[in-house]
TORPADREN-929393 format. One record per residue (C-alpha): residue in one letter; x, z, y. Coordinates in steps of 0.2 Angstrom, whole numbers, plus 2048, in hexadecimal, padded with zeros to 3 digits. Example, Ala and Ser with C-alpha at 12.3 -4.5 7.8 and 13.67 -1.06 7.14 Angstrom:
BEGIN
A83E8277EA S8448247FB 
***
This chain:
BEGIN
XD978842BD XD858882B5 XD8C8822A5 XD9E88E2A5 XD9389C2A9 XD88898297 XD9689528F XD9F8A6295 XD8C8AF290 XD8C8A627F XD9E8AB27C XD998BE283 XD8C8BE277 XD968B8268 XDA38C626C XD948D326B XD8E8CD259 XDA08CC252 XDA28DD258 XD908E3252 XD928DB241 XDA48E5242 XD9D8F3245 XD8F8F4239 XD988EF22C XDA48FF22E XD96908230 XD8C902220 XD9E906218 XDA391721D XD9091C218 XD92916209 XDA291E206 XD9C92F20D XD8E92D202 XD9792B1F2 XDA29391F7 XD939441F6 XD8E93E1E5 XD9394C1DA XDA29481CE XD969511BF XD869541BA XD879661BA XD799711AB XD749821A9 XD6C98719C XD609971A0 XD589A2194 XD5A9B418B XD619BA17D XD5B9B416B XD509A7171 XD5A99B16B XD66996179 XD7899316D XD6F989163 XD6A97E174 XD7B98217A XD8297A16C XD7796816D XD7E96717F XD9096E179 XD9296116B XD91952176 XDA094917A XD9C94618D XD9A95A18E XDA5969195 XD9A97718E XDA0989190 XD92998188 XD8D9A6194 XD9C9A919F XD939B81A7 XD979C219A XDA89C51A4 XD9E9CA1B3 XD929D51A7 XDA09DE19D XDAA9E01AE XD9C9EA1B6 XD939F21A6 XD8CA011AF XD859F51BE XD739EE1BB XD6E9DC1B9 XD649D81CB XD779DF1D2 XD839D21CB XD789C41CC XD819BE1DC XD929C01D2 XD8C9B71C3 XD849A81CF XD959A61D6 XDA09A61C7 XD9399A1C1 XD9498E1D0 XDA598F1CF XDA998B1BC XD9B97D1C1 XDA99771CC XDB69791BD XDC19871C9 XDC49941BB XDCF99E1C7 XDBE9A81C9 XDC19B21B7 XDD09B91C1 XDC59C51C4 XDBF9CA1B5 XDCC9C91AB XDDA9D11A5 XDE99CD1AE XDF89C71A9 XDFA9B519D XDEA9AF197 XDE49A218A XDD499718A XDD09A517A XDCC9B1189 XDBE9AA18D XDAE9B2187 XDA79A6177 XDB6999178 XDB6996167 XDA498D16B XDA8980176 XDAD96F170 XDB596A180 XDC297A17E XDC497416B XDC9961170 XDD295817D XDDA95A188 XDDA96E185 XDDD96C174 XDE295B16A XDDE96215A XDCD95C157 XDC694915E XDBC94A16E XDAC941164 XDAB94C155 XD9F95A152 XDAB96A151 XDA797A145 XDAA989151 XDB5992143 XDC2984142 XDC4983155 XDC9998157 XDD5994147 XDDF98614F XDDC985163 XDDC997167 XDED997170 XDEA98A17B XDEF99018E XDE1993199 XDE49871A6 XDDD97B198 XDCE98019D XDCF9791AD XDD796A1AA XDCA96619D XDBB96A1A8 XDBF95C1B5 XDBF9501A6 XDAB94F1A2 XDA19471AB XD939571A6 XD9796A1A7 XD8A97219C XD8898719F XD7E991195 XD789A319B XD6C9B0196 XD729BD1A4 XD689B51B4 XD569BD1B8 XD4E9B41C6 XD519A41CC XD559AA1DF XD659AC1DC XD689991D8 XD5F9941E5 XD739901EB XD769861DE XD6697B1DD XD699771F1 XD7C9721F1 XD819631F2 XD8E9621E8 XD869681D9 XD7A95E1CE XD7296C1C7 XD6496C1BA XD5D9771B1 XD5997B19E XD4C98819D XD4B98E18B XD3C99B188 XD399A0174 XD2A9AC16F XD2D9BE176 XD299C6164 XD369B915B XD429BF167 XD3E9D3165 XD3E9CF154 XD509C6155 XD589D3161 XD529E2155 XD609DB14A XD6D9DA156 XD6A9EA160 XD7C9EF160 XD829DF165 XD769DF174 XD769F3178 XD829EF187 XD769E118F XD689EC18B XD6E9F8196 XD739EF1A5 XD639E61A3 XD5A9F91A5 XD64A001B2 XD63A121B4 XD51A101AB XD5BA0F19C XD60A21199 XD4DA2919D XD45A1E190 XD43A2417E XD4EA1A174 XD3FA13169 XD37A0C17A XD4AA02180 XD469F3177 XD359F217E XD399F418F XD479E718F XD3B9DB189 XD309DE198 XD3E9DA1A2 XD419CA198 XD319C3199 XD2C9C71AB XD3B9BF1AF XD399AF1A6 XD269AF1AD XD2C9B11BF XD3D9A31BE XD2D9971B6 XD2399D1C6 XD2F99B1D3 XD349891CE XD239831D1 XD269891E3 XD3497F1E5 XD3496B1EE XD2F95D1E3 XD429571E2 XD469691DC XD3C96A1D0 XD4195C1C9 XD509651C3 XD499721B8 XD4596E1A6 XD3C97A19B XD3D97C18A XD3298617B XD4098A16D XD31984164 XD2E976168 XD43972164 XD42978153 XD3197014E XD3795F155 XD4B961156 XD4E94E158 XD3F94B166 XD4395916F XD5795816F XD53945177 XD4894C183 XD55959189 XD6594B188 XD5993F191 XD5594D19F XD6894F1A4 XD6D93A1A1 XD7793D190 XD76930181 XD6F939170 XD7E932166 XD7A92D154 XD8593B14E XD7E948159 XD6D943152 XD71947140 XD7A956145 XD6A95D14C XD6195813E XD6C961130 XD6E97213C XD5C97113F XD5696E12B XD6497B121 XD5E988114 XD5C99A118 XD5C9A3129 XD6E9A012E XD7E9AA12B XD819B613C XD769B7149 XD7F9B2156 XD869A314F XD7E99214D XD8198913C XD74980131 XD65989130 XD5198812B XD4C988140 XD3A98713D XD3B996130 XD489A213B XD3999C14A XD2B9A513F XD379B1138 XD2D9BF144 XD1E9BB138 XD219C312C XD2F9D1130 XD289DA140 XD1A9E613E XD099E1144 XD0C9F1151 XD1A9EC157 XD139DB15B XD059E1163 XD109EB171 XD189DE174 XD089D4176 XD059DF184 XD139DE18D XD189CD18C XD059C618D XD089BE19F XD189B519A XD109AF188 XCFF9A9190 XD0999F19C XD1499818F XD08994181 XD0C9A2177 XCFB9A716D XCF79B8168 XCF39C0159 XCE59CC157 XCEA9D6144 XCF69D2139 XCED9C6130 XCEE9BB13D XD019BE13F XD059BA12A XCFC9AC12B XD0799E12E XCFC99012D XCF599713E XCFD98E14C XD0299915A XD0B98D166 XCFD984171 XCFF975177 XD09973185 XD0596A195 XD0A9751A4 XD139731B4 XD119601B0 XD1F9661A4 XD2A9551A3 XD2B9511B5 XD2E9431AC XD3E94C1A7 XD439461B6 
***
């Protein structure tokens, strides 16, 4: 009797384990099956910055890549929807449209489009984007080749825009770039959702290169300028615009660079800044270091691309496209263009910004023509490197 009930308890006790061992083996399973559900299906990039500071060019390195859906400033749509609103008012709408592109749904240009049948030429910069330029959006051009932007608006420009789409969901990265975001509040959203994997490309240039690079392109920029002013921008004297923009500008970039130190270790783990400097006088180190941060091979085509774009003659063709130029040289070019008075304004305004960045200043012209004098200083804050991550 003593020995049927030990045999009944050992038997009881075996049933328990089978159905333990049954248990956590559905459990370990459903967690990791959960857990790779979360996993996002891309690595999603923005790439933050302001106008003329470089930021097509550093479009263009991510763009290129064959493992990269890269679309250049789709706020525009927002901005040209709404051009007598002010920048701090469509920052919510520009943070969705971005999230949502993030998540390749471009049913969100519906709004800010015209409607009616649309192609992927719609889209603001098209022509600038490899991924719209080769398959599957268009089979024209091979998906591992570097494509000139001229070719692509000649022979992919009447592709349908549900291409767009379709060719979004095909890369394992989604690269954005945009100069129309002026805090980094409004991505708090984006750097907290789970299903993004959001890092971020801070490119910064030297505030009296960019004033000296938007005097060119006035015109171009008078809309921007004016929705970056708000109602400012009609009691200002027309000679002081430009100066107040840049104020903007630069506080801006100070306070995004501030409020990322505030943010958790693991966040700021996603946030990379950049000197356009430092790209142009070390294109090949630097363009590593950016690829490296977001987990992309530097291809051996890639890296004699960047050479040749980075090492051309002359200051390039059009301003707002990026072909084989002198980098270095167009970096310098405030130098020895912009007037010692205009620099020193901007010293004043931008001081902040350029202290915290490395920018040194100039005390008389002398110092500004002379261009053996290095005005970049070394650069070691913020732990800057995270280890890129």
């Amino acid at each position: 009797m003593i020995v049927l009930k030990k045999v009944k308890l050992l038997l009881l006790l075996l049933f328990q384990l089978v159905i333990f061992a049954l248990f956590f083996h559905t459990y370990i399973h459903s967690v990791g099956s959960l857990s790779r559900k979360e996993e996002p299906k891309h690595m999603h990039v923005l790439v933050l910055s302001s106008w003329r500071s470089g930021s097509s060019f550093v479009g263009q390195i991510f763009g290129q890549h064959p493992d990269v859906f890269y679309l250049m400033e789709p706020a525009w749509h927002v901005w040209m929807s709404f051009t007598d609103s002010t920048a701090q008012r469509l920052h919510m709408a520009v943070r969705d449209l971005i999230r949502s592109v993030f998540l390749c749904d471009m049913s969100v240009f519906d709004a800010y489009m015209q409607p009616g049948p649309r192609r992927q030429s719609s889209l603001f910069q098209w022509g600038d984007s490899r991924a719209l330029c080769s398959p599957p959006a268009c089979n024209i051009f091979p998906r591992d080749k570097i494509i000139p932007q001229a070719h692509c608006k000649i022979l992919c420009n009447q592709q349908p825009f549900e291409v767009v789409e379709e060719a979004c969901h095909s890369y394992s990265h989604v690269v954005l770039k945009e100069v129309r975001l002026f805090n980094l509040r409004s991505l708090y959203p984006l750097l907290t959702d789970p299903s993004l994997n959001l890092h971020i490309v801070h490119l910064v240039r030297d505030p009296r290169a960019v004033f000296c690079s938007r005097e060119r392109t006035q015109g171009e920029l008078m809309i921007d300028s004016r929705i970056v002013l708000g109602q400012s921008w009609h009691k200002l004297k027309k000679e002081d615009q430009p100066y107040h923009v840049m104020q903007v500008i630069c506080q801006s970039q100070l306070e995004i660079y501030k409020a990322i130190q505030s943010l958790p270790e693991a966040l700021q783990q996603r946030y990379l800044l950049m000197r356009y400097e430092d790209l142009v006088r070390a294109p090949l180190t630097q363009t590593s270091r950016m690829y490296e941060y977001v987990r992309l091979k530097f291809l051996p085509h890639l890296q004699t691309w960047v050479h040749n774009i980075t090492r051309g003659k002359g200051m390039g063709q059009h301003a707002f496209h990026t072909n084989a130029r002198n980098a270095l040289n167009v970096s310098q070019a405030w130098r020895w263009t912009l007037p010692f008075g205009k620099v020193s304004r901007l010293q004043k305004i931008c001081g902040d910004a350029m202290n915290l960045l490395g920018y040194r200043h100039v005390s008389s012209e002398q110092e500004q023509r002379n261009l053996s004098l290095d005005l970049l200083s070394t650069w070691t804050l913020f732990k800057q490197n995270h280890q890129t991550g």
